[in-house]
MIBALUM-224709 format. One record per residue (C-alpha): x, y, z; residue in three letters. Coordinates in steps of 0.001 Angstrom, whole numbers, plus 524288, in hexadecimal, padded with zeros to 5 digits. Each point is the difference from the previous one (the first is absolute). Layout:
lolo u:X, v:Y, w:Z, r:ALA
...
//
This chain:
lolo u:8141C, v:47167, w:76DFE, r:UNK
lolo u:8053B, v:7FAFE, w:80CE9, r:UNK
lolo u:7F944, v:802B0, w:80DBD, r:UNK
lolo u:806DD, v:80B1A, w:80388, r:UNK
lolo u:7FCB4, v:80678, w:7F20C, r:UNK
lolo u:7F1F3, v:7FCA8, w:7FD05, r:UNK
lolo u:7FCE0, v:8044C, w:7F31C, r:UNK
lolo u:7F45C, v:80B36, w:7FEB8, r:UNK
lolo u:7F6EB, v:7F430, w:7FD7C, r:UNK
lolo u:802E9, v:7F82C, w:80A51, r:UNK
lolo u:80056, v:80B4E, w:80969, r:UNK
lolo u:7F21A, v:804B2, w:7FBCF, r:UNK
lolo u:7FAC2, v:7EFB5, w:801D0, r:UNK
lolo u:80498, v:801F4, w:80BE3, r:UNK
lolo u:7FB0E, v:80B48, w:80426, r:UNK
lolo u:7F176, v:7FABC, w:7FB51, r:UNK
lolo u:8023C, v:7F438, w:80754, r:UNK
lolo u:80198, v:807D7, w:80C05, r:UNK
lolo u:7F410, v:808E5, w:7FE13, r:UNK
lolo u:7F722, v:7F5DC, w:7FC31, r:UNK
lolo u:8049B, v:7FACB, w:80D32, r:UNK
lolo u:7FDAA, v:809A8, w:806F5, r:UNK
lolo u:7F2D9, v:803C7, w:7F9AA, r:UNK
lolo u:7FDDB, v:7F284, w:802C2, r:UNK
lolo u:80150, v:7FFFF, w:80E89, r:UNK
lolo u:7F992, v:80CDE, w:800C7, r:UNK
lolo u:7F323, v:7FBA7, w:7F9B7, r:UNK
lolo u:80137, v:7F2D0, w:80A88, r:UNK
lolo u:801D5, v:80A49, w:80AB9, r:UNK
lolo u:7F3D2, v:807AF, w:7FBAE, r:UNK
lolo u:7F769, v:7F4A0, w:7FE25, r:UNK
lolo u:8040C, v:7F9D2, w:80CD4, r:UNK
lolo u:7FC4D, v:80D58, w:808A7, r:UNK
lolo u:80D8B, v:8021D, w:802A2, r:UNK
lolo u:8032B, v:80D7D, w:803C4, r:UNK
lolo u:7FF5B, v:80B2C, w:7F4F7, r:UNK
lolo u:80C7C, v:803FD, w:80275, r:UNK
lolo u:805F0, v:7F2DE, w:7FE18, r:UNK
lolo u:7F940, v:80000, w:7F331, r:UNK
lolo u:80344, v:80C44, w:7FC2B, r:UNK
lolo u:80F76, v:7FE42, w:80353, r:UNK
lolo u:7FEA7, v:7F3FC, w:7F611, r:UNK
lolo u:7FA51, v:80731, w:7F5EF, r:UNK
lolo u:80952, v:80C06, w:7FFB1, r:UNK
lolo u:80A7A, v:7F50C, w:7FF0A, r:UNK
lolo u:7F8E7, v:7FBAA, w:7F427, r:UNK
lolo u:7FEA1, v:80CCD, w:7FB84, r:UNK
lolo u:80E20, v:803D4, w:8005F, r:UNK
lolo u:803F9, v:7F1F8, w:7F947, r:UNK
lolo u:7F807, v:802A3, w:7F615, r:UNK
lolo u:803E9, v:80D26, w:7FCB7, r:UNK
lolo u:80DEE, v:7FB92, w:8003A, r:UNK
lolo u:7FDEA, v:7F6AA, w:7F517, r:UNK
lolo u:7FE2C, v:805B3, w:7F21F, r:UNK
lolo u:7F1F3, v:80125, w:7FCAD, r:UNK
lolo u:7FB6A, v:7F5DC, w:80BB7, r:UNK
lolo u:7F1AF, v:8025A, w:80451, r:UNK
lolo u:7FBDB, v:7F698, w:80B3B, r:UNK
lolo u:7F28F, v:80089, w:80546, r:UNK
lolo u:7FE8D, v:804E4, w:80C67, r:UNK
lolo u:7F4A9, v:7FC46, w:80B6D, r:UNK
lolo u:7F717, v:80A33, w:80310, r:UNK
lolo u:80365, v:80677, w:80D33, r:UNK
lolo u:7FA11, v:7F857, w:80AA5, r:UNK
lolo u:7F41E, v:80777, w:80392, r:UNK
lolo u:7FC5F, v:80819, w:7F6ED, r:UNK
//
């Protein structure tokens, strides 16, 4: 399909790509002391892409400090 029409598939790769992304940069922000909220903000991100794509799970960091 073309750019402006994504198919389902290519939607939902998408979509991962972004979460893992995000999970990604939350996990750095938690391992590098960063503020919990900063962490948290990337995670919810995460969280929402991964919802959005059909049957997408991403791993998420534990909350920073607890």
């Amino acid at each position: 399909m073309s750019a402006e029409n994504p198919s389902p598939a290519d939607a939902d790769a998408a979509l991962l790509r972004a979460a893992i992304a995000c999970a990604d940069r939350a996990r750095q922000v938690a391992e590098e002391g960063g503020h919990g909220v900063t962490a948290e903000t990337w995670a919810t991100a995460a969280a929402e892409l991964s919802l959005a794509a059909k049957g997408v799970a991403v791993p998420l960091p534990a909350r920073p400090g607890k």
